[in-house]
N, C-alpha and C positions, 0 to 999 in steps of 0.2 A: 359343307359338301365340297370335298372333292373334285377340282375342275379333271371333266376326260379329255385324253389326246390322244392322235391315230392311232399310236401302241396300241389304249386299251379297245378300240373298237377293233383293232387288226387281230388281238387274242380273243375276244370275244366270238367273233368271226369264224375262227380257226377253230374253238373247241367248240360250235357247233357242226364244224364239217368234221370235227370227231365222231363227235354225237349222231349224224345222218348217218355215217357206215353202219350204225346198227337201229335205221329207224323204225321198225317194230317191238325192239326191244322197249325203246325211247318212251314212243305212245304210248305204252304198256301203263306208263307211271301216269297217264293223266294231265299232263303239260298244260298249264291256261298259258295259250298264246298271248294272248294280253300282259300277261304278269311279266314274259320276258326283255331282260333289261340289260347291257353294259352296263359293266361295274370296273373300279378299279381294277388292272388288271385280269378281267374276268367276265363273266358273265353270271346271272341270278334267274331265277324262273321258280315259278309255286308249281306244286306238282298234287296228286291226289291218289296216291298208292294204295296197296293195300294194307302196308305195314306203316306207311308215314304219311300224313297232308301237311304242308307246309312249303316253306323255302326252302332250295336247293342253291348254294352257292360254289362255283369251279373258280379258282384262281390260279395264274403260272406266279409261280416263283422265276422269276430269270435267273437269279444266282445259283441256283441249283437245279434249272431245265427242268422241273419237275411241277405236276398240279397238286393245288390241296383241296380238297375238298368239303362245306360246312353243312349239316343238317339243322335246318333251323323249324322245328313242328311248330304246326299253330295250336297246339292243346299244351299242356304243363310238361309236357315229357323234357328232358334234359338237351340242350343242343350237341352236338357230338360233330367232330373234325377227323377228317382223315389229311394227312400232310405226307408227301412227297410219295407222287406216284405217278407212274408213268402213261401216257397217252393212251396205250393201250388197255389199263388199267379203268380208264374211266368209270365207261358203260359200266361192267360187273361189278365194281365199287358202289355206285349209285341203286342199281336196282336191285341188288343183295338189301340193300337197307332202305327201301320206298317200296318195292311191290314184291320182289321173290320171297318165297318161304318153302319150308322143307312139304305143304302140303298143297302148293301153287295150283296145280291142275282139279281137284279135288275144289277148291273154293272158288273155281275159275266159274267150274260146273257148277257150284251151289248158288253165285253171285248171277247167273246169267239163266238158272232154272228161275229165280224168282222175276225175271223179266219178260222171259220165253216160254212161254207154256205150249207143250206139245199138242 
């Protein structure tokens, strides 16, 4: 393992105050507070979407200012990486592939009918 130093807790840091500019978005995926952790330049957290449960892993590149992003599911599904993108870019990178889908509101209602009953 890996020794961490201030870097990686100072970008770990940083792209959670990425992350907070859009914190309803963020919630949306299911976040286990527990599970969050500095990592080599980066940061990791499990998440519980509607399209992915698993690890989420954010890393900067320095050499090219840029995040990559890793999907790592805890069921057989393939891992899948997104590489070099920008800050802004995060949030809708991540929740396009753990909770958005083209029928969002529709199964928002379906998931939350079997909870709430009128």
């Amino acid at each position: 393992m890996e020794q961490l130093e201030e870097f990686d807790y100072g970008i770990a840091e940083y792209i959670w105050k990425i992350l907070k500019t859009q914190q309803p978005i963020v919630w949306s995926w299911g976040v286990d507070p527990d599970s969050v952790k500095t990592i080599k330049n980066g940061t990791q957290f499990h998440i519980q979407g509607f399209l992915m449960t698993g690890t989420v892993k954010i890393t900067y590149d320095e050499g090219m200012d840029l995040f990559d992003i890793e999907f790592l599911p805890d069921d057989d599904k393939p891992r899948k990486a997104i590489l070099g993108l920008y800050l802004d870019q995060i949030v809708s990178v991540i929740d396009k592939h753990v909770e958005y889908c083209d029928n969002y509101e529709e199964r928002i209602s379906d998931e939350y009918r079997l909870i709430v009953v009128p």
